[in-house]
Z-matrix of the N, CA and C atoms (Angstrom, degrees):
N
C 1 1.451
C 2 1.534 1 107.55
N 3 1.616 2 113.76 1 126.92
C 4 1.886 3 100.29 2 -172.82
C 5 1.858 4 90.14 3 -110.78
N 6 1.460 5 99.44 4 166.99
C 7 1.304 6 119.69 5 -174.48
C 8 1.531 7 113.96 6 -14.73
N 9 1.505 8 118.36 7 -65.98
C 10 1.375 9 125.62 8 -164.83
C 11 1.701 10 102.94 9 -63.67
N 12 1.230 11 125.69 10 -28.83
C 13 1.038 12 128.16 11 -177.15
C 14 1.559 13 131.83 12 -53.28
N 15 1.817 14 86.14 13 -50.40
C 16 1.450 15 127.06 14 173.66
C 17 1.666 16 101.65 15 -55.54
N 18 1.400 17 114.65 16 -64.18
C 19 1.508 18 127.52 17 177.07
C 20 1.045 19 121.73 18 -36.27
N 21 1.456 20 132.39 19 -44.67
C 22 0.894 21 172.10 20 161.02
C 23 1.586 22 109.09 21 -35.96
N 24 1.294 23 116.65 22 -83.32
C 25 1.312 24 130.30 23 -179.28
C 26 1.575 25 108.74 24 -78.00
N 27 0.971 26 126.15 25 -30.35
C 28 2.054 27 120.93 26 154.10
C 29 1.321 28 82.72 27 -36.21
N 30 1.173 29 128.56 28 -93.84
C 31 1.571 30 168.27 29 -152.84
C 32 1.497 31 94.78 30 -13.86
N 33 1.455 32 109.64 31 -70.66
C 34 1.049 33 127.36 32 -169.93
C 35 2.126 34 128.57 33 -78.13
N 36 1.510 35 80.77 34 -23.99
C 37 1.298 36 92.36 35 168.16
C 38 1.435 37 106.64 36 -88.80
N 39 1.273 38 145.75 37 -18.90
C 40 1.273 39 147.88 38 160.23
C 41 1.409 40 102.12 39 -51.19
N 42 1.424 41 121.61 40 -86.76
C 43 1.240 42 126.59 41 175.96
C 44 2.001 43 110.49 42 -29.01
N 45 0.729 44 121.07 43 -51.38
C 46 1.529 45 117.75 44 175.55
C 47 1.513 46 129.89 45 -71.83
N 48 1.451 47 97.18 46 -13.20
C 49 1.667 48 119.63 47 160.99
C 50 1.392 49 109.01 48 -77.83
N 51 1.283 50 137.67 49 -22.01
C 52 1.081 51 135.58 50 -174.88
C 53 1.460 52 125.42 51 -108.19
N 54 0.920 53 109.67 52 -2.98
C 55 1.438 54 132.99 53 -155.26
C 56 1.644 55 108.43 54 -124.90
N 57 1.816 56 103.54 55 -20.98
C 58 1.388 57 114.45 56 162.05
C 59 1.739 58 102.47 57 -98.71
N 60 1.074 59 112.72 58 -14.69
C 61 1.632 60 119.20 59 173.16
C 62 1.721 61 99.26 60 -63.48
N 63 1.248 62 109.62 61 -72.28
C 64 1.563 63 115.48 62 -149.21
C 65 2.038 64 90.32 63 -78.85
N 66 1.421 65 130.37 64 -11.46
C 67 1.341 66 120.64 65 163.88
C 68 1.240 67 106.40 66 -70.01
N 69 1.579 68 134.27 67 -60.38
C 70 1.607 69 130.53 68 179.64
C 71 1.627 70 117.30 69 -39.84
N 72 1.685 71 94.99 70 -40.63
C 73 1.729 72 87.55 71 172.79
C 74 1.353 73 140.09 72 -116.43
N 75 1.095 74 73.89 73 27.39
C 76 1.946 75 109.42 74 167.81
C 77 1.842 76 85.16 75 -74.47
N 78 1.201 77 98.43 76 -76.47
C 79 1.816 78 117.03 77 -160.28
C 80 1.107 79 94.50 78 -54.42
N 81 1.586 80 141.03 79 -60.72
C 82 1.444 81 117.45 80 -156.15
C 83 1.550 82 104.72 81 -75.74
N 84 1.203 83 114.72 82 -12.52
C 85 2.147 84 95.62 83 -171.99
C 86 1.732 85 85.30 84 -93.65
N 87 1.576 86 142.66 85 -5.60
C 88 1.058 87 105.38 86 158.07
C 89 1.259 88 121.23 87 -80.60
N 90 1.766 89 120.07 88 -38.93
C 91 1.090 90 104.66 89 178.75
C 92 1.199 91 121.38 90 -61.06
N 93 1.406 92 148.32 91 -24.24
C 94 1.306 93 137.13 92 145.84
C 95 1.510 94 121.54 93 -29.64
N 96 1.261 95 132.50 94 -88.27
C 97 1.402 96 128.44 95 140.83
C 98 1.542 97 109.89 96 23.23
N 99 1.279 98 102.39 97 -94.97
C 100 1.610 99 111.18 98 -163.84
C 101 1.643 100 108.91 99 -77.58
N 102 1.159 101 114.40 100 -9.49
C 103 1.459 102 98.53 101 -179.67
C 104 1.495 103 104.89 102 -119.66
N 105 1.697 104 123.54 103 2.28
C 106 1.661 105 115.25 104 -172.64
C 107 1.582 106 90.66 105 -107.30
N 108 1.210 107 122.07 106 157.49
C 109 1.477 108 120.08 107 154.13
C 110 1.485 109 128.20 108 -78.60
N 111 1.178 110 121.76 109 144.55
C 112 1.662 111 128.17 110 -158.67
C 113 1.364 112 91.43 111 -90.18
N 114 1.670 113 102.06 112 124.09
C 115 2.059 114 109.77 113 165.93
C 116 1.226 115 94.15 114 -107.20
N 117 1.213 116 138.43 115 -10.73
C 118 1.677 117 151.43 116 -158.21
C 119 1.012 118 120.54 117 -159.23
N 120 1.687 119 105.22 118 170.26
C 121 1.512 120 105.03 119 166.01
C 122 1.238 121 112.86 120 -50.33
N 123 1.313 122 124.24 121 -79.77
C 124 1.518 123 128.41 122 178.83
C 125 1.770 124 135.83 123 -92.85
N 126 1.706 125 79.91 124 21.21
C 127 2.034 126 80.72 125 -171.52
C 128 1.796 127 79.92 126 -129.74
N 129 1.831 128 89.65 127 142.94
C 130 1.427 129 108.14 128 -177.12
C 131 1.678 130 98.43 129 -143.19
N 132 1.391 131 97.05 130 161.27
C 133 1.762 132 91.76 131 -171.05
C 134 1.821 133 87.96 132 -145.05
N 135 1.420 134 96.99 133 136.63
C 136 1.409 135 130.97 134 -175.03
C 137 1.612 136 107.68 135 -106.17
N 138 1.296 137 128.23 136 125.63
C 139 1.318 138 161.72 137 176.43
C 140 1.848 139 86.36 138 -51.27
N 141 1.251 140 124.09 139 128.49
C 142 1.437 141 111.06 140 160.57
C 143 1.193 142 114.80 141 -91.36
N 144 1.588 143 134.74 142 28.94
C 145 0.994 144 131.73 143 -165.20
C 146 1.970 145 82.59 144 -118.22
N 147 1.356 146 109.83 145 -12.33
C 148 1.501 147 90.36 146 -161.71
C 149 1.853 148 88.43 147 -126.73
N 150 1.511 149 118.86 148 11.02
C 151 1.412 150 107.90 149 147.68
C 152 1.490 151 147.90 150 -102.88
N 153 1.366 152 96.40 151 107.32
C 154 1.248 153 125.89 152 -176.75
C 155 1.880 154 104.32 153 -50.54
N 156 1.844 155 93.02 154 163.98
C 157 1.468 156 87.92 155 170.63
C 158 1.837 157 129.55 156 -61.93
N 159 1.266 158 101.07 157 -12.16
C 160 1.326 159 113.40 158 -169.29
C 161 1.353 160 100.57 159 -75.39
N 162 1.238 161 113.07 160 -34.88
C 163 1.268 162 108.35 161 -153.63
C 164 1.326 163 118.64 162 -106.80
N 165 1.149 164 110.12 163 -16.47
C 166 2.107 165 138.42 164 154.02
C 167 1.938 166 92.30 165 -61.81
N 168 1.372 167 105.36 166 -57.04
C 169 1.901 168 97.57 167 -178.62
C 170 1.737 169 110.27 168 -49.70
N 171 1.188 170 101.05 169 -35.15
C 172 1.697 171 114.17 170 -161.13
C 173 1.664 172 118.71 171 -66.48
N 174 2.194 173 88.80 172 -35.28
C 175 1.657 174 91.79 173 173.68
C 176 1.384 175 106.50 174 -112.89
N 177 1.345 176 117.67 175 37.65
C 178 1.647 177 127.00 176 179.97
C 179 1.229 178 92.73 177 -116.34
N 180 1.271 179 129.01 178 -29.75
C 181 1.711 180 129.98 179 -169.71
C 182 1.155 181 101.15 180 -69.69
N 183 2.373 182 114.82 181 -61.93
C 184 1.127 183 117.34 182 169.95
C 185 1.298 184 128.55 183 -29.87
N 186 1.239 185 111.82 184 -54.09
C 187 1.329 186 124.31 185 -156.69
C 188 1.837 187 104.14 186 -74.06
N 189 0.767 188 106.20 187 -71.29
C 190 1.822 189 118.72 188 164.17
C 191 1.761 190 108.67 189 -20.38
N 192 1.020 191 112.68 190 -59.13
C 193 1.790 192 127.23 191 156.03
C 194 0.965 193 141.41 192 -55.37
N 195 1.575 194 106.25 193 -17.49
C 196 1.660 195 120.40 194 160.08
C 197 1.733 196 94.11 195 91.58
N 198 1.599 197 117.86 196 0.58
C 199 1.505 198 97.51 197 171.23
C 200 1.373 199 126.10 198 -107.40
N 201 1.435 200 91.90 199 48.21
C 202 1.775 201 102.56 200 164.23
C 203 1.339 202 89.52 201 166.27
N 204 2.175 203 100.28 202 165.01
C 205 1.253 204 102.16 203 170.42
C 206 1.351 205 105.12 204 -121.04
N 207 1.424 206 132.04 205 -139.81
C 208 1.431 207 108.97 206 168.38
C 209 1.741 208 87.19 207 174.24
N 210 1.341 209 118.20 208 162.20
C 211 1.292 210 126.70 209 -179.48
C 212 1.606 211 103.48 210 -167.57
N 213 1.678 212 119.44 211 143.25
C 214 1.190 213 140.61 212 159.23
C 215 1.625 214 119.52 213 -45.49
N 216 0.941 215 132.59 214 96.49
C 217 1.567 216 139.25 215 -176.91
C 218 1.655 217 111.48 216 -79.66
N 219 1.594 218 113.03 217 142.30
C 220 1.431 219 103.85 218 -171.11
C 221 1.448 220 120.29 219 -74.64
N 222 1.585 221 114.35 220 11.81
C 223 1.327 222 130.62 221 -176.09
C 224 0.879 223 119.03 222 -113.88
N 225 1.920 224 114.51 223 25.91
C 226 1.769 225 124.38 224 175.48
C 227 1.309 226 92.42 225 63.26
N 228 1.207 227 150.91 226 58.41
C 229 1.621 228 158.28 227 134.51
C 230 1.566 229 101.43 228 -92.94
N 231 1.577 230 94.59 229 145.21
C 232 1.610 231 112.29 230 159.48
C 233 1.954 232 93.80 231 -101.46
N 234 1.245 233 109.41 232 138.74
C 235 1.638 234 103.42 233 -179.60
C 236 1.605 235 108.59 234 -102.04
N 237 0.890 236 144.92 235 95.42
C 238 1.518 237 134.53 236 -174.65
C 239 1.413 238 100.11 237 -90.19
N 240 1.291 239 114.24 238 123.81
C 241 1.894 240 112.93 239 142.51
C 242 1.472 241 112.80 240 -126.99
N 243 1.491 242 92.91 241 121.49
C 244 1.535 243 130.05 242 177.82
C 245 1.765 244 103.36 243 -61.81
N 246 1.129 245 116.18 244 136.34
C 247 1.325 246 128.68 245 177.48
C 248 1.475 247 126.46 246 133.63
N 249 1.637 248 133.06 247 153.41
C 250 1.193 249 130.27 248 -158.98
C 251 1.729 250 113.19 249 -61.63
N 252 1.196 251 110.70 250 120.35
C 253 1.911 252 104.08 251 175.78
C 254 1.477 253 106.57 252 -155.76
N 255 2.046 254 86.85 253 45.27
C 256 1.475 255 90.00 254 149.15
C 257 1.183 256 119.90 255 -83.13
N 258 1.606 257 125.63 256 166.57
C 259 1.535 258 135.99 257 -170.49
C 260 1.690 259 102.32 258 -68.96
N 261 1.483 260 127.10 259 -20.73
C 262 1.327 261 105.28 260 176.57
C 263 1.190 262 103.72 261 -82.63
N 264 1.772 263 128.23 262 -35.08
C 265 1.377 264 100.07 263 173.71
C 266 1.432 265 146.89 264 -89.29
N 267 1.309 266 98.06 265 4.22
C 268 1.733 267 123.32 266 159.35
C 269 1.536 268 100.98 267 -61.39
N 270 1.139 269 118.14 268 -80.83
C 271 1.856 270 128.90 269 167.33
C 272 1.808 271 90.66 270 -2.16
N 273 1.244 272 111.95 271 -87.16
C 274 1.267 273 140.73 272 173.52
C 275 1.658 274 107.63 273 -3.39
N 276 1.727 275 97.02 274 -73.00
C 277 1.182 276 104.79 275 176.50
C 278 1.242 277 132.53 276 -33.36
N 279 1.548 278 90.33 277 -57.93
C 280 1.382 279 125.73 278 -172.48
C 281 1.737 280 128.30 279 -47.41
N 282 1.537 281 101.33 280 -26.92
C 283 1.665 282 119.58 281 -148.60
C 284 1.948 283 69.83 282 -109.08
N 285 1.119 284 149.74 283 -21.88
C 286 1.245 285 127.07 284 -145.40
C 287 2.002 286 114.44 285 -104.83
């Protein structure tokens, strides 16, 4: 395989890393959505009796990505709120 080849297939395997990125979190903020109940615009809280591993993976992915945070509620809730809280846009916040 010579240089351009190599370039090439980075290239392309990049692009397919990302593209399986933004599909996983496509799926988990819907399945959040449709399976948490809405207290908010963007914060929903899930029964821990009815989260599955899928669905603990789904707001661990979010969360890991900065597109949501989430906390244990004293009413056996998982609390998810969906939205950007990566560190550049906290930074962001921060300076304004």
């Amino acid at each position: 395989m010579n240089a351009a080849e190599k370039l090439i297939r980075q290239h392309l395997e990049a692009k397919a890393d990302e593209r399986a990125h933004r599909i996983a979190s496509m799926a988990s903020e819907e399945m959040i959505r449709t399976e948490g109940e809405s207290t908010d615009t963007d914060c929903y809280r899930i029964p821990h009796c009815q989260a599955d591993e899928h669905m603990l993976e789904c707001i661990t992915h979010l969360v890991y990505h900065g597109q949501a945070i989430s906390h244990d509620s004293d009413e056996g809730y998982i609390v998810v709120t969906l939205g950007d809280f990566t560190l550049s846009s906290l930074s962001k916040e921060s300076e304004q």
